[in-house]
N, C-alpha and C positions, 0 to 999 in steps of 0.2 A: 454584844461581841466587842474586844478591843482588838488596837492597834496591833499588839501580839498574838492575836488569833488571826488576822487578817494578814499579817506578813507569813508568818507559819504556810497558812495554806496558798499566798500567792506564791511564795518559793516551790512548794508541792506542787503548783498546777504547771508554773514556768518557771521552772529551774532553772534555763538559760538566762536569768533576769536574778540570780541571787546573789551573782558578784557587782552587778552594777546596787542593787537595793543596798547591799551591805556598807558600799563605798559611800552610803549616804549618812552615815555616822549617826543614826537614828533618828533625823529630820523626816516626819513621816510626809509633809508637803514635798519633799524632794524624793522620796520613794514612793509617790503616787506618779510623781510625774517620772519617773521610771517606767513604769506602769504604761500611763499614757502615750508615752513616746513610744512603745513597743507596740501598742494597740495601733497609733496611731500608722505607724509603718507598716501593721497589718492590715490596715485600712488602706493604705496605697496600692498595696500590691496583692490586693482582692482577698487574702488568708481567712475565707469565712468561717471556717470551723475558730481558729484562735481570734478574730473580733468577737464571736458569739462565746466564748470559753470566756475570754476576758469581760465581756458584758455581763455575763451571769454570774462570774464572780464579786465584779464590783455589786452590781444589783446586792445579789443578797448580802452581803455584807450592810449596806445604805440601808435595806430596813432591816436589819437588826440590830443596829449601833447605836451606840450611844453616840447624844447632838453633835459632843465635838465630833468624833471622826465622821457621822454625816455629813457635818460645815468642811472638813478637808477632801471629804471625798466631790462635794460639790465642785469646792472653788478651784482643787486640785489636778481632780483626774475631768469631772465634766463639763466644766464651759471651758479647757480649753479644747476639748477636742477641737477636730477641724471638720468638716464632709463639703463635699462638692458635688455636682448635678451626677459625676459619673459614679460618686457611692452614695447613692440613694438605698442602696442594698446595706447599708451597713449604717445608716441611720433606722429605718426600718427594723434592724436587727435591736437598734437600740432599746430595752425597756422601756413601760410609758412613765415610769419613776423617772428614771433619768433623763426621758426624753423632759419632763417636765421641765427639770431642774435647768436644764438646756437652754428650751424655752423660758423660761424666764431671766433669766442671763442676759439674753441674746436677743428677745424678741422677737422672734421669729425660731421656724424651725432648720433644722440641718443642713441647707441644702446650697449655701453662696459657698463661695470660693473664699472668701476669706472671714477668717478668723470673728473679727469685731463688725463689719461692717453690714 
């Protein structure tokens, strides 16, 4: 799968995300992190149905893809997410692909408060 299959259907799943993707003038590291920022705000304010919609789409995309967009969907959408002790629910939710990819980033799994540390 590429890049144009994976925009395609993230516009189809969240369409309220197609004018910001768009405005990213085809930088796909910038319309991941569209993506993430939107997950990420679904991640603050509990939205499990759309973290888990959003996780199951980045997931299958990641093993379908060719390496590049694998390497973007890594460095892109999953070491930055964020989680903290009170979305232990939403690391959980996260595939164990991506929980990987997490982990190894990071060194640890999901669950400080910030970002890097």
């Amino acid at each position: 799968m590429d890049r144009s299959a994976f925009l395609k259907e993230l516009k189809a799943t969240f369409p309220n995300l197609r004018e910001a993707v768009n405005a990213q003038q085809g930088l796909l590291c910038f319309e991941l992190g569209e993506l993430r920022e939107f997950t990420q705000q679904a991640i603050s304010h509990g939205e499990r149905e759309t973290v888990a919609q959003a996780f199951a789409l980045v997931t299958r995309f990641y093993t379908q893809a060719k390496p590049k967009l694998q390497n973007m969907i890594d460095v892109c959408f999953v070491e930055d997410l964020e989680f903290d002790k009170r979305q232990r629910w939403a690391w959980e939710l996260l595939p164990d692909v991506l929980q990987s990819l997490y982990t190894a980033f990071h060194g640890k799994a999901g669950s400080s408060s910030s970002r890097h540390g």
